[in-house]
Kinemage of the C-alpha trace (Angstrom):
@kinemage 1
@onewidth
@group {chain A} dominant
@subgroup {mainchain}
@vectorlist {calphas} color= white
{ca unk a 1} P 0.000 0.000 0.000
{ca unk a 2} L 1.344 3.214 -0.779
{ca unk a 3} L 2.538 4.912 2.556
{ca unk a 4} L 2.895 8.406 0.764
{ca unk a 5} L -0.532 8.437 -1.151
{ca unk a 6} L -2.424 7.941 1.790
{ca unk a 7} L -0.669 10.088 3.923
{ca unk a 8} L -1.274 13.218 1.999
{ca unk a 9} L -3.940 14.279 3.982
{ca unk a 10} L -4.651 13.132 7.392
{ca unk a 11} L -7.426 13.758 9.661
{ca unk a 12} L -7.198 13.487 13.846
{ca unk a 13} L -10.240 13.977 15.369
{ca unk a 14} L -10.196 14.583 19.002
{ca unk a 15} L -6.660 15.885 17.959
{ca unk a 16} L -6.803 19.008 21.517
{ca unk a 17} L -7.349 16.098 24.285
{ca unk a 18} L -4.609 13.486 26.063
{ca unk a 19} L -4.547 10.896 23.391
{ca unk a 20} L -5.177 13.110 20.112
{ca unk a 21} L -2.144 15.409 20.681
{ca unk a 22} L 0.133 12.843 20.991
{ca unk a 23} L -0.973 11.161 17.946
{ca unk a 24} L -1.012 14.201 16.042
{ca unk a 25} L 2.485 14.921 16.794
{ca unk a 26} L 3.707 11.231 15.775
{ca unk a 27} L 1.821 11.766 12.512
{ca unk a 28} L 2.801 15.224 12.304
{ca unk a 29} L 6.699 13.694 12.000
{ca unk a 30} L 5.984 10.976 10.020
{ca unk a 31} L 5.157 13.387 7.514
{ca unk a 32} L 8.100 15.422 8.334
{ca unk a 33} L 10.147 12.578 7.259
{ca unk a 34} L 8.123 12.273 3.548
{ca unk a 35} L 8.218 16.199 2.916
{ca unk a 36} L 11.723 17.160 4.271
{ca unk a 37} L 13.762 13.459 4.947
{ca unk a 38} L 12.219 12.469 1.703
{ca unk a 39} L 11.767 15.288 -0.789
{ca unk a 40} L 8.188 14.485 -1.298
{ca unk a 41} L 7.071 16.553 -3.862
{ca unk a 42} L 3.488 16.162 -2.288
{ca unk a 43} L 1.079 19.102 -0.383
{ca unk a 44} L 0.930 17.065 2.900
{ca unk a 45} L -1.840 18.337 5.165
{ca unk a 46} L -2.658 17.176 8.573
{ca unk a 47} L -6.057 18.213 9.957
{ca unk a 48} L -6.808 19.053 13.727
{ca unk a 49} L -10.214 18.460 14.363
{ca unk a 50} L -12.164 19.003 18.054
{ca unk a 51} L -14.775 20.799 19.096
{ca unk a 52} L -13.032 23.803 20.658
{ca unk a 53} L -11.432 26.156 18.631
{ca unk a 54} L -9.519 27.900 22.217
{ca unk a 55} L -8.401 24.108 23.098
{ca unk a 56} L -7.322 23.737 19.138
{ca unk a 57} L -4.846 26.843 19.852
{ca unk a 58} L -3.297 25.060 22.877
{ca unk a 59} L -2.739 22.308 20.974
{ca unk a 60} L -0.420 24.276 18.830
{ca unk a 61} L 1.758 25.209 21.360
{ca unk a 62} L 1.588 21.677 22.332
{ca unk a 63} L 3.000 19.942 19.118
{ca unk a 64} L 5.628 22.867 18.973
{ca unk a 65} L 7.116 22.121 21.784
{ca unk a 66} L 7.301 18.491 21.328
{ca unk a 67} L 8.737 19.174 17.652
{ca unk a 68} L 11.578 21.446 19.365
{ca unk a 69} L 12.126 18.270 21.686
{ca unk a 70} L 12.243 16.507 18.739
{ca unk a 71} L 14.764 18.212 16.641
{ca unk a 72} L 17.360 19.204 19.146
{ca unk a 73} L 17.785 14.889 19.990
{ca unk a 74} L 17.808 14.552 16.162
{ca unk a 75} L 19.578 17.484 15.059
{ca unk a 76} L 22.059 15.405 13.189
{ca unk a 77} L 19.356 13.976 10.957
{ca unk a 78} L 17.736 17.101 10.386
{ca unk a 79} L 21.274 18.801 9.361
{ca unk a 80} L 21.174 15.820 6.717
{ca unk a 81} L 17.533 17.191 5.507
{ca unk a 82} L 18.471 20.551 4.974
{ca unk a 83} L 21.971 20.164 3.495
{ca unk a 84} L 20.780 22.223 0.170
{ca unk a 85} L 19.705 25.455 2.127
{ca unk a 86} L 23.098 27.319 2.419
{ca unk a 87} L 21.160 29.764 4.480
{ca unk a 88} L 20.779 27.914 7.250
{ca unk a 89} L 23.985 27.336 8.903
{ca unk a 90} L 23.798 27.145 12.867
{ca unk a 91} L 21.706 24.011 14.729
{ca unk a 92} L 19.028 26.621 15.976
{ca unk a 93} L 18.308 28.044 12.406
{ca unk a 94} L 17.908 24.654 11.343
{ca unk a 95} L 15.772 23.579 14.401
{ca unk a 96} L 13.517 26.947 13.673
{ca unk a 97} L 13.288 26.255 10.011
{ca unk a 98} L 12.026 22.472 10.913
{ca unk a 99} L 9.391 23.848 13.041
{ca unk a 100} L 8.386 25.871 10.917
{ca unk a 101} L 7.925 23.153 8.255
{ca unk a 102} L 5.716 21.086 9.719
{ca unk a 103} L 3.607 23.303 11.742
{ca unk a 104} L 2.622 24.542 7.990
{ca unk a 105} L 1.452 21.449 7.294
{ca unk a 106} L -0.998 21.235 10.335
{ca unk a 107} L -4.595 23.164 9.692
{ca unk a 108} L -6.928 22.807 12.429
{ca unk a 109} L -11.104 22.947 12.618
{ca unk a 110} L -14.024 22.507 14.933
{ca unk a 111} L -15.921 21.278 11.401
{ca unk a 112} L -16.197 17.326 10.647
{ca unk a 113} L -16.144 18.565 7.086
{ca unk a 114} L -12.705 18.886 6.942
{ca unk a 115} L -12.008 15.206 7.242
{ca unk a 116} L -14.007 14.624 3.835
{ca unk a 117} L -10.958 15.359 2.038
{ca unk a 118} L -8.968 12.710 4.343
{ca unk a 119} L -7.608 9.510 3.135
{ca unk a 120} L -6.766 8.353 6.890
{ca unk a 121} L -8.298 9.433 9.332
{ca unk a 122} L -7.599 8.794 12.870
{ca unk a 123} L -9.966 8.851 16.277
{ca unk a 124} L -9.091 9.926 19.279
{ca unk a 125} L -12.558 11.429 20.855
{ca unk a 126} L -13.740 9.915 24.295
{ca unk a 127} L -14.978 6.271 24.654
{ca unk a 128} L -18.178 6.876 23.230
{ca unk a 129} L -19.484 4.401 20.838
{ca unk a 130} L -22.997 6.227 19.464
{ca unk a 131} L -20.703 9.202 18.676
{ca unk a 132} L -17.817 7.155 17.181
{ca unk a 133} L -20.755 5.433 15.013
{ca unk a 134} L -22.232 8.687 14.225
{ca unk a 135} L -19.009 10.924 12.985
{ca unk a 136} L -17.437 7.507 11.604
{ca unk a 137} L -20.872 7.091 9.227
{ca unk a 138} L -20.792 10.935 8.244
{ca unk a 139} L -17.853 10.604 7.340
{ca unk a 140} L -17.841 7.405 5.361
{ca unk a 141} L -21.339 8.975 3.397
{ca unk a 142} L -19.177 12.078 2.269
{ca unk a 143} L -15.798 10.153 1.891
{ca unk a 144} L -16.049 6.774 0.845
{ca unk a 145} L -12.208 5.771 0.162
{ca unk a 146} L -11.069 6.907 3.802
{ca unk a 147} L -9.740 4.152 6.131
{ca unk a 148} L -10.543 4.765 10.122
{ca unk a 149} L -7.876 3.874 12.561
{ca unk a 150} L -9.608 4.272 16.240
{ca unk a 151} L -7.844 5.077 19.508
{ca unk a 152} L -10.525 3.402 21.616
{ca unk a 153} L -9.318 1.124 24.271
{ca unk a 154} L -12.420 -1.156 25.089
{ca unk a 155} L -14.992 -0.713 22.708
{ca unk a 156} L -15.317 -3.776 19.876
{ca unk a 157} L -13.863 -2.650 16.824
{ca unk a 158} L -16.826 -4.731 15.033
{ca unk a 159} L -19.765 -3.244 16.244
{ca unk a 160} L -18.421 0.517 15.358
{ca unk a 161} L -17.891 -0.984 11.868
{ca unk a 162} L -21.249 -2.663 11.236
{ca unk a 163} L -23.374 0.279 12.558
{ca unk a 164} L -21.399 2.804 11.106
{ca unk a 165} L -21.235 1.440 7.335
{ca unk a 166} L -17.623 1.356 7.254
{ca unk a 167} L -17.151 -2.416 5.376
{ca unk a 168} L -13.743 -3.123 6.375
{ca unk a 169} L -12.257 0.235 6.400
{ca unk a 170} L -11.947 0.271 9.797
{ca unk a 171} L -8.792 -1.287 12.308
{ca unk a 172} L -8.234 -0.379 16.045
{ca unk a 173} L -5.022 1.563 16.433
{ca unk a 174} L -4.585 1.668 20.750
{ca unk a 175} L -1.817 4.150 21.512
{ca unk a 176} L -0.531 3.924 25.388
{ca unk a 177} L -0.518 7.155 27.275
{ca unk a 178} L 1.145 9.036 26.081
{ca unk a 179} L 1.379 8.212 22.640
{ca unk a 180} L 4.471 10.421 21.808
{ca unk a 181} L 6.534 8.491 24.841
{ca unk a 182} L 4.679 4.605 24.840
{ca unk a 183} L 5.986 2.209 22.430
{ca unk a 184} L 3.146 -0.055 22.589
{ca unk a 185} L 1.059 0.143 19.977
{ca unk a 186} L -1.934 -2.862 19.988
{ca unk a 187} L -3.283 -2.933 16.897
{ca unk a 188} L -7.068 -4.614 16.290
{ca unk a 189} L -8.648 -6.391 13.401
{ca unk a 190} L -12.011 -7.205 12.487
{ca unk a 191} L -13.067 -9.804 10.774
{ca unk a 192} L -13.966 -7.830 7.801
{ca unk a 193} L -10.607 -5.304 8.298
{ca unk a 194} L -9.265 -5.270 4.481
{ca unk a 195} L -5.842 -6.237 3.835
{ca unk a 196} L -4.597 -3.197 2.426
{ca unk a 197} L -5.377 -1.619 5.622
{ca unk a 198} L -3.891 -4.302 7.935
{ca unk a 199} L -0.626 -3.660 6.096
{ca unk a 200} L -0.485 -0.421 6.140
{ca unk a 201} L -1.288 -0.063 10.140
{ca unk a 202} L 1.377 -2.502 10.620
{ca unk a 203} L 3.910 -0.393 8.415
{ca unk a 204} L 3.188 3.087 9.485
{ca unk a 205} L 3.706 1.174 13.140
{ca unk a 206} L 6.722 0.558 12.502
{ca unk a 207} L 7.694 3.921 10.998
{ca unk a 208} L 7.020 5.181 14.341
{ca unk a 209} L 8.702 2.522 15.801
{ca unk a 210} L 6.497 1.437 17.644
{ca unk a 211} L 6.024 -2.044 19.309
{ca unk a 212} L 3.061 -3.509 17.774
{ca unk a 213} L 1.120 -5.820 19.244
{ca unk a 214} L -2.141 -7.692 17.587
{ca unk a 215} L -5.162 -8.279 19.639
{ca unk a 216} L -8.089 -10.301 18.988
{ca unk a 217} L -11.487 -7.546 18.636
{ca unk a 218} L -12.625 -8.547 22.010
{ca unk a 219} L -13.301 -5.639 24.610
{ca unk a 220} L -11.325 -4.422 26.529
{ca unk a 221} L -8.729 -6.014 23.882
{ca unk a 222} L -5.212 -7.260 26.034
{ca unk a 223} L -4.173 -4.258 28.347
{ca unk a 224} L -7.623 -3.172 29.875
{ca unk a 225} L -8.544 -6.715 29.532
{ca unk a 226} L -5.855 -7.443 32.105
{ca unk a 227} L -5.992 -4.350 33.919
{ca unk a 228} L -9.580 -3.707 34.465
{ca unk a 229} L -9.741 -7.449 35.975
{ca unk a 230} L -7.255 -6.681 37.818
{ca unk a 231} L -8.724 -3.640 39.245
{ca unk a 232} L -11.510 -5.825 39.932
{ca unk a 233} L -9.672 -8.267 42.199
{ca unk a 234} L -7.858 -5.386 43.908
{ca unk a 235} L -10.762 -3.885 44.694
{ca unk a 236} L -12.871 -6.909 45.986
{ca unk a 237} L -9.366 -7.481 48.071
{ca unk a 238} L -9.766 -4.039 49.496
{ca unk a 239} L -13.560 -4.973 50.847
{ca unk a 240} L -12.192 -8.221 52.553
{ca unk a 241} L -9.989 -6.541 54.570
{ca unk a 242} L -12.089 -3.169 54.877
{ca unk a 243} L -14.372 -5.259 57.442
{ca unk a 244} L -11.818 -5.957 59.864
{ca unk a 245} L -9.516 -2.529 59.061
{ca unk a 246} L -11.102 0.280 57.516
{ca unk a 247} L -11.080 1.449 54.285
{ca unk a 248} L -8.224 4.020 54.658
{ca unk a 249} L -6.475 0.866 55.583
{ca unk a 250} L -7.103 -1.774 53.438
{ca unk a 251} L -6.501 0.932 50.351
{ca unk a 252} L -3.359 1.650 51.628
{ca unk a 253} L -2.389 -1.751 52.266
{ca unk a 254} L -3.671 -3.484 49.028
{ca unk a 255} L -1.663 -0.077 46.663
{ca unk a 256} L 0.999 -1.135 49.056
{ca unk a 257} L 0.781 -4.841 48.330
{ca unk a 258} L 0.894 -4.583 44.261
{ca unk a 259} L 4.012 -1.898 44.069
{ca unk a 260} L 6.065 -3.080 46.448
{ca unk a 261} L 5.610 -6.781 46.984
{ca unk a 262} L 4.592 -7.129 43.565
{ca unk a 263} L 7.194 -4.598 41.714
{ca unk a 264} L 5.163 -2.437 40.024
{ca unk a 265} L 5.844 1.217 38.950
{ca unk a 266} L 2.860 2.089 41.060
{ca unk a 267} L 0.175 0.824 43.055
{ca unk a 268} L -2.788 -0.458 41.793
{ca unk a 269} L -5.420 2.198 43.464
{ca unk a 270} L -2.526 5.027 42.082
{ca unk a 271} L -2.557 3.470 38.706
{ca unk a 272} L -6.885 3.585 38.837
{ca unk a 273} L -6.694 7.199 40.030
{ca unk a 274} L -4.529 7.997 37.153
{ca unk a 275} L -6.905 6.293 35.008
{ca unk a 276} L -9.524 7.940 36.341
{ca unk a 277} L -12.349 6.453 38.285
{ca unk a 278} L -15.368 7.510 35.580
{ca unk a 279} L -13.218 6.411 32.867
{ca unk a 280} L -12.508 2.793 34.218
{ca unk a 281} L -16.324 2.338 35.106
{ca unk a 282} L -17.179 3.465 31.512
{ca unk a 283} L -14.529 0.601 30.488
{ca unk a 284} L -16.260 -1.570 32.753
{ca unk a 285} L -19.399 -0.534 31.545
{ca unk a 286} L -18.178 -1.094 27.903
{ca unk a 287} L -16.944 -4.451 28.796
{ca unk a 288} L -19.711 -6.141 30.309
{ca unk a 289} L -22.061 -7.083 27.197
{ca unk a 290} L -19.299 -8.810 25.871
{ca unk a 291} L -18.892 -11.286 29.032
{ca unk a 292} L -22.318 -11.919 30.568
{ca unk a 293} L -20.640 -14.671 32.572
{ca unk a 294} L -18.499 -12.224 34.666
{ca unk a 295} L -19.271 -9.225 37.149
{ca unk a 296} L -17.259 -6.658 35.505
{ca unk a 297} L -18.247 -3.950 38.092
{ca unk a 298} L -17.720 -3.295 42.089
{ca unk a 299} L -19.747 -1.300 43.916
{ca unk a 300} L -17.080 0.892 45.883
{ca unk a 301} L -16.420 2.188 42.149
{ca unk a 302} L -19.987 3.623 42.042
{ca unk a 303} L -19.709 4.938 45.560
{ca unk a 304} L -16.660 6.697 45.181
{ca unk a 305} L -18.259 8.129 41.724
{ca unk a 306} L -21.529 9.145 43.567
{ca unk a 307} L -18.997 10.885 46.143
{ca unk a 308} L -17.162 12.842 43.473
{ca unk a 309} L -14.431 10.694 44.294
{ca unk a 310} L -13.110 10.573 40.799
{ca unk a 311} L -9.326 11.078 39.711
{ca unk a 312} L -7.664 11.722 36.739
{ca unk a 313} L -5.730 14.256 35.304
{ca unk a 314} L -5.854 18.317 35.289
{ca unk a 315} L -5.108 19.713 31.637
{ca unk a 316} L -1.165 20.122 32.961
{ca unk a 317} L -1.106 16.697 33.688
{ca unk a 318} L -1.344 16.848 37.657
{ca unk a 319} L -3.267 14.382 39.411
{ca unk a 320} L -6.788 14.849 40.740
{ca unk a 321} L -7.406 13.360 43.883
{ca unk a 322} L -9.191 9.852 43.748
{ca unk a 323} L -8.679 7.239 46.116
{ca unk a 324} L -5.538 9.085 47.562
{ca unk a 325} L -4.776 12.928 47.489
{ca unk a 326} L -1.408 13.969 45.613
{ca unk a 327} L 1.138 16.815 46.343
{ca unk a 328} L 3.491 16.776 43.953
{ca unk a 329} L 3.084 13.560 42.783
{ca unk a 330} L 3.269 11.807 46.316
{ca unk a 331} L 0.376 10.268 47.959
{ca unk a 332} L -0.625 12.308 51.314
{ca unk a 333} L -3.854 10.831 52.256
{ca unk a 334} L -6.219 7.956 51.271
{ca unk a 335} L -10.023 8.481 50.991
{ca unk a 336} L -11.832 6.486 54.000
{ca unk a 337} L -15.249 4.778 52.138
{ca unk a 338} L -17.259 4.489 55.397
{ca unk a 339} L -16.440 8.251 56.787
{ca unk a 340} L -16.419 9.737 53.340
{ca unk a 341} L -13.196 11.687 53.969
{ca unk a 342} L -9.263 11.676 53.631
{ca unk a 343} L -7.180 10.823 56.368
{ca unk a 344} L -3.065 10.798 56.628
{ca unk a 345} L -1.016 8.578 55.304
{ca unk a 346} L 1.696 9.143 57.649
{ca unk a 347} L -1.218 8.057 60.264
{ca unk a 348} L -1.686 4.570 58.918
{ca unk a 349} L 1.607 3.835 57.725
{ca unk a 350} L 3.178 2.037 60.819
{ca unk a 351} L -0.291 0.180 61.437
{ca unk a 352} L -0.093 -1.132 57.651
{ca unk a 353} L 3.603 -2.446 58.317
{ca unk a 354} L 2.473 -4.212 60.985
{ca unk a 355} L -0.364 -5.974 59.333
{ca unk a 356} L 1.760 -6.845 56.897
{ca unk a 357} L 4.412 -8.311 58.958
{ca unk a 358} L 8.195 -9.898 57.670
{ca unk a 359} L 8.909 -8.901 54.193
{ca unk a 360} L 11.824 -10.471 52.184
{ca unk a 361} L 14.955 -9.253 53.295
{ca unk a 362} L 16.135 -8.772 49.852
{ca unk a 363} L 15.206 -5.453 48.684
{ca unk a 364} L 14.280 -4.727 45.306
{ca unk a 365} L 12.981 -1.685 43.919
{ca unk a 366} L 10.979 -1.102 40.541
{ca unk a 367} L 12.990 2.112 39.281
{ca unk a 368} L 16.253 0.014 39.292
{ca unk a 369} L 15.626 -3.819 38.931
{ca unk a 370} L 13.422 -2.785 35.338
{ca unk a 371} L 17.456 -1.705 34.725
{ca unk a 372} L 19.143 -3.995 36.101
{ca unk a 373} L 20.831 -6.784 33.295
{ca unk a 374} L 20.145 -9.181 35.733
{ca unk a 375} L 16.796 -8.764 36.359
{ca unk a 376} L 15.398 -12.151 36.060
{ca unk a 377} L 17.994 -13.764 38.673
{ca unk a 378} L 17.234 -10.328 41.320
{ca unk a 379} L 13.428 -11.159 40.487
{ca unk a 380} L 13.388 -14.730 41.110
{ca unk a 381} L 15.342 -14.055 44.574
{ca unk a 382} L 12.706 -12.244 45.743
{ca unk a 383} L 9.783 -14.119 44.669
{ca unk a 384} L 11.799 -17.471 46.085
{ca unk a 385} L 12.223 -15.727 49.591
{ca unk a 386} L 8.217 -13.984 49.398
{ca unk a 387} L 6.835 -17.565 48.922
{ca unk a 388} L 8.863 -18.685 52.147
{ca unk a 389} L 7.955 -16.181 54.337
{ca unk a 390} L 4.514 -17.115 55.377
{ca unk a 391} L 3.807 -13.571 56.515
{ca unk a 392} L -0.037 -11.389 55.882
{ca unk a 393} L 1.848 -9.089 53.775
{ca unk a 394} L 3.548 -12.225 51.662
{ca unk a 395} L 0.264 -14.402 51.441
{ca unk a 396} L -1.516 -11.318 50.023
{ca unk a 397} L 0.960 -10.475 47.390
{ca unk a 398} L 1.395 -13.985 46.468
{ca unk a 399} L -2.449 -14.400 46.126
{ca unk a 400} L -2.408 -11.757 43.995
{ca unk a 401} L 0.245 -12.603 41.777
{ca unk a 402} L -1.398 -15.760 41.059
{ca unk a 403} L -4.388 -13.718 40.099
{ca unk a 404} L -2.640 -11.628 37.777
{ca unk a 405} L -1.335 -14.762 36.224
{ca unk a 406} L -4.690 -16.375 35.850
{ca unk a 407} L -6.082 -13.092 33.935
{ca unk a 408} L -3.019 -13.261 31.667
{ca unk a 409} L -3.409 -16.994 30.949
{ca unk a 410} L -7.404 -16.395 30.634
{ca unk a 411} L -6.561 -13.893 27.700
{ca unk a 412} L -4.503 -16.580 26.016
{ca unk a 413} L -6.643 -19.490 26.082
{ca unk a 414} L -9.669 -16.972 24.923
{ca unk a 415} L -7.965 -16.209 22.196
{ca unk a 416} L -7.986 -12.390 22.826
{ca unk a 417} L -3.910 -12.868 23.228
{ca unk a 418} L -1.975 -14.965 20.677
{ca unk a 419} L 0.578 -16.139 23.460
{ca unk a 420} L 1.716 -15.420 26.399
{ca unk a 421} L 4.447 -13.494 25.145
{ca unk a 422} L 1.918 -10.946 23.410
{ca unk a 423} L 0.288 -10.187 27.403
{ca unk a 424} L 3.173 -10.051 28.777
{ca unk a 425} L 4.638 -7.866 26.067
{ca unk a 426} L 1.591 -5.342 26.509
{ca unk a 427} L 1.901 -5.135 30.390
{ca unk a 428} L 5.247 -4.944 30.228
{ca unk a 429} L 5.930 -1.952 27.410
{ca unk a 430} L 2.549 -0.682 28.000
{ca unk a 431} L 2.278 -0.918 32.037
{ca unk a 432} L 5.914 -0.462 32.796
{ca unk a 433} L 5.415 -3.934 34.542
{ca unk a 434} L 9.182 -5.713 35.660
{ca unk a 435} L 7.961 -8.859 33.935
{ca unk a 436} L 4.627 -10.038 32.400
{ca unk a 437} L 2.020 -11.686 34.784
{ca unk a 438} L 2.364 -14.990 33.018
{ca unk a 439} L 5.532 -16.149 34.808
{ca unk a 440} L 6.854 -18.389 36.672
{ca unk a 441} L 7.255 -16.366 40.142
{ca unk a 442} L 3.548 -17.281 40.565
């Protein structure tokens, strides 16, 4: 499929929120590399499209920053590009002149009409299927040759296709958050996905060097199918041990449990508060059709959403408080269910320890073991001296690892996963996980 041809005019709708800034500025450089690496002789346009012109101006500050970030790591490159303009001599004149280049080729609207001109056009509005059905069929109606790559992360590819007329032109294309960092990539086929299409997601994946991963059109697809489960189990943990400690308590203790027993980047509750806790109950929510034979829901979710106990992210990208409150990125207090308030962490810290009793004496740490060249041997240490310890603390964390595992197996032998390499590949790259949860720690 011709990479060039189709990527003459691009369309990014959602393109001022988390997801569709990041992907504009990965497009926005792949076409750098056509027009300027190149010498394209091709009008490349790339079209912003949301619903707020003010956001739409942000955004361009946005993608110029990242582009500046961009061309001072790969000023050698770009030195290469420019090699026929004598009048640029010094690394900042050619940095500028970059820049300049591609923000050119960037146009953005608040009018779906723009994307009728499109040959790809990528999605990146909130998990919404009606509306995803609804600007994918106007779309299609006006534009019949444009292929749809969607950002959702739950949502069947399938049904958008079917009840928005799209016949194939349609693939899932998940970006991790946030796109411009993540090099996970899961990519998701229908059954009627045309070939043409496949190809080309799989080759503008690798353009952008990304990690591609295929997932089975299931929802949820591999990394919320894992996560949101896991969530799940987390949170159920969380009400066995509210009844005999309090929910401040048994929040702290299970986040506590699956970063540092469990060597995670961050605790689970953290990790749902970044998510946010209206976004995982829409995923939830999304989810559930698709397995009648499973409670994909908790209740403390819809309490702490009825309490405007929600997290997620301010527009700078500080955290809003959710289960804990954050200063500065560090968790202060935890949210008590039954008193409806926050209390001190520094309160409940020394109580948790103690419930948890004897840890392994080996200490291992997330930010350096994901480094260390022997990671496997410093893992398996750990794990070895956790299952011997017979402690609250050790029980808990091995309990949950085993859970973890079962999820990641579960996604295998469902078919939603093609091995066991592909989960552990998306938790791993896409989670920041040490090591996959289909191990053998567990």
């Amino acid at each position: 499929m011709d990479l060039i041809r189709k990527m003459e005019n691009v369309s990014v709708l959602g393109a001022a929120g988390k997801m569709g800034s990041g992907i504009l500025v990965l497009l926005s450089l792949e076409m750098a590399k056509l027009k300027l690496g190149k010498k394209e002789d091709k009008e490349f346009v790339l079209n912003a499209i949301d619903v707020s012109q003010s956001a739409l101006s942000n955004l361009l500050g946005y993608v110029k920053t990242q582009l500046l970030k961009h061309a001072e790591k790969n000023i050698v490159e770009l030195r290469t590009w420019y090699q026929d303009r004598e009048d640029l001599i010094d690394n900042e004149e050619i940095i500028n002149q970059f820049v300049d280049d591609v923000m050119a080729m960037i146009q953005t609207s608040t009018r779906i009409e723009t994307a009728y001109d499109s040959q790809l056009i990528f999605e990146a509005i909130k998990e919404d299927k009606a509306l995803k059905v609804k600007l994918f069929s106007q779309i299609k109606q006006n534009n019949p040759n444009a292929w749809f790559l969607t950002n959702t992360s739950s949502i069947p590819i399938g049904g958008i296709e079917k009840e928005a007329g799209l016949h194939g032109d349609v693939i899932g294309y998940h970006f991790y958050n946030p796109p411009v960092i993540q090099k996970l990539l899961e990519i998701i086929k229908t059954d009627n996905t045309n070939d043409d299409l496949a190809a080309f997601s799989v080759n503008l994946a690798k353009t952008m060097r990304k990690i591609v991963v295929q997932s089975r059109d299931i929802a949820g697809f591999i990394g919320n199918g894992h996560f949101m489960r896991d969530a799940l189990y987390a949170l159920k943990l969380a009400g066995e041990l509210a009844k005999t400690e309090g929910w401040a308590k048994a929040f702290f203790l299970v986040d506590t449990i699956s970063r540092d027993l469990l060597i995670r980047p961050m605790g689970i509750f953290q990790l749902l508060d970044y998510v946010g806790i209206d976004v995982t109950r829409f995923i939830l929510e999304s989810m559930q059709p698709s397995f009648p034979n499973e409670t994909l829901s908790n209740a403390v979710l819809n309490q702490m959403f009825d309490n405007e106990v929600r997290g997620g992210q301010y527009a700078d990208g500080s955290q809003k408080d959710g289960i804990f409150k954050y200063q500065k990125g560090r968790i202060m207090e935890v949210y008590d269910l039954e008193q409806g308030k926050y209390i001190l962490t520094e309160g409940i810290e020394m109580d948790c320890a103690a419930i948890l009793g004897e840890l392994p004496t080996l200490k291992v740490y997330w930010k350096s073991v994901v480094r260390d060249p022997n990671k496997a041997d410093v893992l398996q240490k750990f794990f070895t001296e956790l299952h011997q310890i017979g402690s609250v603390g050790a029980n808990l964390a091995i309990a949950y690892g085993k859970n973890s595992k079962a999820i990641g197996q579960m996604l295998v032998d469902t078919k939603v996963a093609e091995s066991k390499e592909d989960v552990n590949t998306v938790m791993e790259t896409g989670f920041f996980h040490a090591y996959g949860p289909i191990n053998e720690y567990f």
